[in-house]
C-alpha positions in Angstrom: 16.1 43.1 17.0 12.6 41.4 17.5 13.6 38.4 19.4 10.5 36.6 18.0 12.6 36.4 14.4 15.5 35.2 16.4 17.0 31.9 15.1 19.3 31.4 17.8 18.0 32.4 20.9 14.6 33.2 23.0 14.4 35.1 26.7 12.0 33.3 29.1 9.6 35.2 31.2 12.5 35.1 34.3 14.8 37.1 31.8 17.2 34.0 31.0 18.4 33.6 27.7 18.4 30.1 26.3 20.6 29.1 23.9 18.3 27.0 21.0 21.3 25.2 19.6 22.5 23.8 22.6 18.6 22.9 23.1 18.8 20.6 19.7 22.1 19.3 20.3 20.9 17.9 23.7 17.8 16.4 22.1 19.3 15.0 19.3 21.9 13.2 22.2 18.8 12.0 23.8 17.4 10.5 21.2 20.5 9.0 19.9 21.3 7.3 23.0 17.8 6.3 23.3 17.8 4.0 20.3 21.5 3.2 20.7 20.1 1.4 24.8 16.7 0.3 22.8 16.9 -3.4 22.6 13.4 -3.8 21.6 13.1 -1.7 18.4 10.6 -3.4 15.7 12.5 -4.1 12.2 10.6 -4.1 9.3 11.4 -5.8 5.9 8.9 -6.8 3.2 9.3 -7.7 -0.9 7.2 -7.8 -3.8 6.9 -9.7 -7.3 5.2 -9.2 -10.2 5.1 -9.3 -14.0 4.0 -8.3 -17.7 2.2 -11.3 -18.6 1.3 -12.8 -21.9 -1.2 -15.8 -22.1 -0.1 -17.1 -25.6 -2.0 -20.0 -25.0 -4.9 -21.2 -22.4 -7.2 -24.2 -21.6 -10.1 -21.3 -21.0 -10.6 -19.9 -24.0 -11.9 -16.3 -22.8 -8.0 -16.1 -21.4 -6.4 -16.6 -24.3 -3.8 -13.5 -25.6 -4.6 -12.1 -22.3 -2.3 -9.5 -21.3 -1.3 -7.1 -18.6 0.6 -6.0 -16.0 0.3 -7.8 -12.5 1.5 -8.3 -9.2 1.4 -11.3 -7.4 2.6 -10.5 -4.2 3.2 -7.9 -1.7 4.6 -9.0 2.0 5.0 -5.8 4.6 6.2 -7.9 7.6 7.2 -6.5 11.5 9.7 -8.5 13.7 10.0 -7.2 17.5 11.3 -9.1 20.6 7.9 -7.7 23.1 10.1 -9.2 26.0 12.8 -10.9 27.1 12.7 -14.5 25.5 9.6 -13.8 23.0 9.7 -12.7 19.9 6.7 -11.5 17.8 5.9 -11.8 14.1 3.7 -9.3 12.1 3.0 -10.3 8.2 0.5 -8.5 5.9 0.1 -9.8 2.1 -1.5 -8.4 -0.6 -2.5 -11.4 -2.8 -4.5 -10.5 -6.3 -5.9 -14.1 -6.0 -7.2 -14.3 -2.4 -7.2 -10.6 -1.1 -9.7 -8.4 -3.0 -12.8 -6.4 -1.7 -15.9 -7.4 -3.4 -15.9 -4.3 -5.2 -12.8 -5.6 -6.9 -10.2 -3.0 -4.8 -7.5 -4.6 -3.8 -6.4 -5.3 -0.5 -4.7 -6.7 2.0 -4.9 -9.9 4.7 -2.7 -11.1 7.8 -0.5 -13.7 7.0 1.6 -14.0 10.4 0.5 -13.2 13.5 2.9 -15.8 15.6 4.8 -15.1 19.3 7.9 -17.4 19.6 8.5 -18.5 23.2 12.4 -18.5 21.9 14.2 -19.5 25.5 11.9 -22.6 25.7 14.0 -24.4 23.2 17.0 -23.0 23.6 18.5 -24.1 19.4 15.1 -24.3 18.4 11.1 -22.7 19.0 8.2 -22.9 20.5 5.6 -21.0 18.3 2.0 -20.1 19.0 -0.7 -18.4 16.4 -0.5 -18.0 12.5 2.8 -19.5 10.7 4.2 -21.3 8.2 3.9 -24.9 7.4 6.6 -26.6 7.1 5.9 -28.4 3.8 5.4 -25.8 1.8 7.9 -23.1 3.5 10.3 -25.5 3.5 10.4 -26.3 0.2 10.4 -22.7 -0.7 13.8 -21.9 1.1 15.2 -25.2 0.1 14.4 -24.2 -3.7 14.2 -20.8 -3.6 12.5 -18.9 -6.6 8.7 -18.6 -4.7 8.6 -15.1 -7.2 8.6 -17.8 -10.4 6.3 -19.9 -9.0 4.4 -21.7 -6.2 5.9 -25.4 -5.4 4.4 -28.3 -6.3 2.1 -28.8 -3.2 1.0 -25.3 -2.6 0.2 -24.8 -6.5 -1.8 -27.9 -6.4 -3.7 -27.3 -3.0 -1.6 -30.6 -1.6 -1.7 -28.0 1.6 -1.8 -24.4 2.8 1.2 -22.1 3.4 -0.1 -21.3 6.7 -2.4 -22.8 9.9 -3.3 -21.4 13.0 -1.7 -23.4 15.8 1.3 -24.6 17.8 4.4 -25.6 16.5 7.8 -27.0 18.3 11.5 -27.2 16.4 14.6 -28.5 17.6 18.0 -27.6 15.7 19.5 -30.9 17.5 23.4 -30.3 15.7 24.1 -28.5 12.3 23.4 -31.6 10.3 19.8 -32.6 12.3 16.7 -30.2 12.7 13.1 -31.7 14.0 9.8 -30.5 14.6 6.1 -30.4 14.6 3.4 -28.3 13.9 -0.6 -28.9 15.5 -2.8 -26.6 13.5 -6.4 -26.0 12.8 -6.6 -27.1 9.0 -8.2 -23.9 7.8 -5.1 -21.9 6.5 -5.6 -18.2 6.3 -9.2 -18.4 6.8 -11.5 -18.3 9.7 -11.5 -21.4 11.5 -15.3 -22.6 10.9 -16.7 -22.9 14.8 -19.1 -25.3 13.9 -16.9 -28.0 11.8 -13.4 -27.0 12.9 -13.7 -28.3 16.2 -13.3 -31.9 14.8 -10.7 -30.7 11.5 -7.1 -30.5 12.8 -3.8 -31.3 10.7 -0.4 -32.4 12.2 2.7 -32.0 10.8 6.2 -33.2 11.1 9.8 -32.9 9.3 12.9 -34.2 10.0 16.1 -31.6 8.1 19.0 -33.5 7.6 22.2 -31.7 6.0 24.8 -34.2 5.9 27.5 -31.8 4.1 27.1 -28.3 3.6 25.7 -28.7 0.0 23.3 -31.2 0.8 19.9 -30.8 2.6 17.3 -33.8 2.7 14.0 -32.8 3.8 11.5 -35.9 5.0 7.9 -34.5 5.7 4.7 -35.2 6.3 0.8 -34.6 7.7 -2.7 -36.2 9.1 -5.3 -34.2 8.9 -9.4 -34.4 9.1 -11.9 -32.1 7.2 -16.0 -32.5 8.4 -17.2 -33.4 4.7 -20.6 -34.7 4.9 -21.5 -37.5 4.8 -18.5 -39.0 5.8 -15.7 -37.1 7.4 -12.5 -37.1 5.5 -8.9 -38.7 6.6 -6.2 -37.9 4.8 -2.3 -38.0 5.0 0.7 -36.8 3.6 4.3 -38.0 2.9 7.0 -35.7 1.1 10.8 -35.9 0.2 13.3 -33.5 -0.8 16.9 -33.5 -1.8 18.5 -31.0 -2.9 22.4 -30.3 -3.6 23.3 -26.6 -3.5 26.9 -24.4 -4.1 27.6 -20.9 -5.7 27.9 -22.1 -9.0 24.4 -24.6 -9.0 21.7 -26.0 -7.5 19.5 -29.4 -8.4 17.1 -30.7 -6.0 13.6 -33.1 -6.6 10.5 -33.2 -4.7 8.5 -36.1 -4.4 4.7 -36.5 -2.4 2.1 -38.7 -2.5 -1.5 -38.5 -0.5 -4.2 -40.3 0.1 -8.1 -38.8 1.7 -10.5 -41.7 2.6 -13.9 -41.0 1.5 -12.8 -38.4 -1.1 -14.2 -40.0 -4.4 -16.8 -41.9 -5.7 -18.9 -44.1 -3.3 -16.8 -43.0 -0.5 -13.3 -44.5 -2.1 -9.8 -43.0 -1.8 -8.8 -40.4 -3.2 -4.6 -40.7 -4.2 -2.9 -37.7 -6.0 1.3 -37.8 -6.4 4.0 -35.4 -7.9 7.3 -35.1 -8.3 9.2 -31.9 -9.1 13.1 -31.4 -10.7 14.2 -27.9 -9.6 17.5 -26.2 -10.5 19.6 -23.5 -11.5 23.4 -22.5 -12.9 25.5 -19.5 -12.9 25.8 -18.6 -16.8 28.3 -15.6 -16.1 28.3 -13.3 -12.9 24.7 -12.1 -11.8 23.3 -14.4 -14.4 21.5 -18.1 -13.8 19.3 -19.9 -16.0 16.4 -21.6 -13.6 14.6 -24.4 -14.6 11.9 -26.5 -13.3 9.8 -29.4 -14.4 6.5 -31.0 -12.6 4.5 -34.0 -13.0 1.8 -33.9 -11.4 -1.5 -36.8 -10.9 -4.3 -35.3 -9.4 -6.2 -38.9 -9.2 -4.2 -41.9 -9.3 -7.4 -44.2 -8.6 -9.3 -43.8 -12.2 -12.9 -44.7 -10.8 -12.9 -41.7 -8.1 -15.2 -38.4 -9.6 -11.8 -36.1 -9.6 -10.0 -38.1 -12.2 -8.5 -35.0 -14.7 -5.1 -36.5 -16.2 -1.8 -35.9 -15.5 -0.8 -31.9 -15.5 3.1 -31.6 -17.1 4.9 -28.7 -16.0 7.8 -26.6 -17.5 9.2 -23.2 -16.2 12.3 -21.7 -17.8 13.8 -18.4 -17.0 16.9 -16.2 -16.8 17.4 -14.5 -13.3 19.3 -11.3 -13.7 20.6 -9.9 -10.5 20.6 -6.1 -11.1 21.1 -5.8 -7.4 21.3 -8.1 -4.6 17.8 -6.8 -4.0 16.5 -6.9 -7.1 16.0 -8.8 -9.9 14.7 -9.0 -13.0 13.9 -12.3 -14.4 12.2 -13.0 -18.1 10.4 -16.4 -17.8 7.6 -18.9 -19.6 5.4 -21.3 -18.2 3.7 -24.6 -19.7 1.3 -26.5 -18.7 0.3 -29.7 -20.5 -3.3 -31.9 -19.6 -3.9 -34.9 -20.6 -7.3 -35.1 -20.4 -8.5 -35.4 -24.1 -9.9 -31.4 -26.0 -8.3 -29.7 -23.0 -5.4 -27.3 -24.4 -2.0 -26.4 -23.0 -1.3 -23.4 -21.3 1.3 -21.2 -22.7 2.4 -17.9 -21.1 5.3 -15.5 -21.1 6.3 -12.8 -18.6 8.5 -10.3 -17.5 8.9 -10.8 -13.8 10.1 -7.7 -11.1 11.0 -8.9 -8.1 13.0 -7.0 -5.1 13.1 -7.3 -1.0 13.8 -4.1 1.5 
């Protein structure tokens, strides 16, 4: 039998026949034991949402009856602990609103790159690089339902989901969590070298969870952007509460800020909002999610940005089809008050899942 066709077995040049199944066997115990002892394996997780959307109705009119399939987010996201008290997080996001090539091909842009110093603060962390805010992030995991839509600061620009900085949190007992973030104002972008030297933003939050059910979240920021010809000042103050069980949830947002030397002849600039966010179970792997914002982008009517209060209503039904993945009909409407501006109207079918 040519020994070259052999399955099994091969003789080496010293005559000694070697047994290949034995030879996988031990490689495949190698391995196994390998990543059994690993401690430092990277896991990956990431998600996506998207829809079949229907713009019934639109303030532009070129938008109007605009239709289409869409996605509006794509996360691909690498945890790994590169040492012994540090953890590292890896986030790409494929955004159709921010990351396109100028050929319009989509594409993709980092959203974390962050090392936790994790034994600094031992319940709590010490983070250094590109991270979440705690406003907006917050919010989102208070609320949930980020694949409906944004909240009612990031949707409105009130501040970005992300800074490049230092941060420091402190879970001080199950009901109390602090902490702080110093960042460079510029979100996702590329700090400007020749203007972000003076434009820094700090934030702080306080977590309080007196029951189980109940979360308040107090919040807040200072930040200054170079604007010629003045630089800008502005602040932030934000409150949630939010009461939460497996049968409901109803929770309201409130903000205000002000930016000196934001409107006309160098006056204030003051924009508010509050948001009502809820859900309940209808039958199992069912909810009905609702949500309704009032936003004032200028609450000083002789500053240039003055625009009317924007009304907002969202309404959808969240079917769990897996824990993983759901599929969730919804509508949006958006009313202006401004005077020959129309209301936005728009249906979708929204896809979302996580792996």
């Amino acid at each position: 039998m040519d020994k070259s066709t052999c399955p099994v077995n091969f003789v080496s040049k010293k005559g000694v026949t070697v047994h290949l199944r034995k030879i996988y066997t031990l490689a495949a115990v190698l391995v196994f034991a390998g990543m059994a002892s690993a401690q430092n394996l990277p896991k990956f997780s990431g998600l996506m949402f998207g829809d079949y959307y229907y713009n019934y109705q639109n303030d532009q009119a070129a938008q109007k009856t605009v239709n289409g399939f869409d996605y509006r987010r794509i996360y691909l996201t690498t945890d790994y602990n590169i040492a012994d008290g540090f953890a590292a997080r890896f986030r790409l996001e494929s955004d159709p609103t921010s990351s396109v090539f100028a050929n319009n091909k989509l594409s993709v842009m980092v959203k974390d790159a962050y090392v936790d110093w994790t034994t600094l603060i031992p319940s709590g962390h010490a983070i250094f690089g590109l991270q979440g805010t705690p406003d907006i992030n917050m919010a989102e995991s208070i609320f949930g339902y980020r694949s409906l839509e944004k909240t009612i600061q990031d949707y409105n620009g009130i501040s970005s989901s992300r800074d490049l900085g230092v941060s420091a949190s402190d879970k001080f007992s199950d009901a109390f969590t602090a902490g702080l973030l110093i960042g460079n104002n510029s979100g996702n972008g590329q700090p400007n070298p020749t203007t972000n030297y003076k434009e820094k933003r700090g934030y702080i939050f306080f977590k309080i969870n007196p029951v189980n059910e109940l979360t308040i979240l107090i919040d807040g920021d200072y930040f200054s952007q170079a604007f010629l010809p003045l630089a800008q000042y502005g602040k932030t103050g934000d409150i949630i509460v939010n009461y939460a069980n497996s049968e409901f949830s109803l929770g309201v947002q409130g903000f205000a800020q002000g930016i000196d030397h934001a409107g006309i002849a160098n006056g204030t600039l003051s924009k508010d909002g509050v948001s009502i966010n809820g859900w309940v179970g209808l039958v199992e792997n069912l909810r009905l999610v609702a949500r309704f914002d009032s936003y004032n982008p200028n609450t000083v009517a002789h500053t240039s940005q003055a625009t009317g209060v924007q009304n907002f209503l969202l309404g959808a039904l969240d079917w769990s089809v897996k824990s993983n993945v759901h599929l969730m009909p919804n509508f949006e409407y958006r009313h202006y008050s401004v005077g020959g501006v129309a209301n936005d109207i728009t249906l979708r079918g929204t896809l979302y899942f996580t792996f």
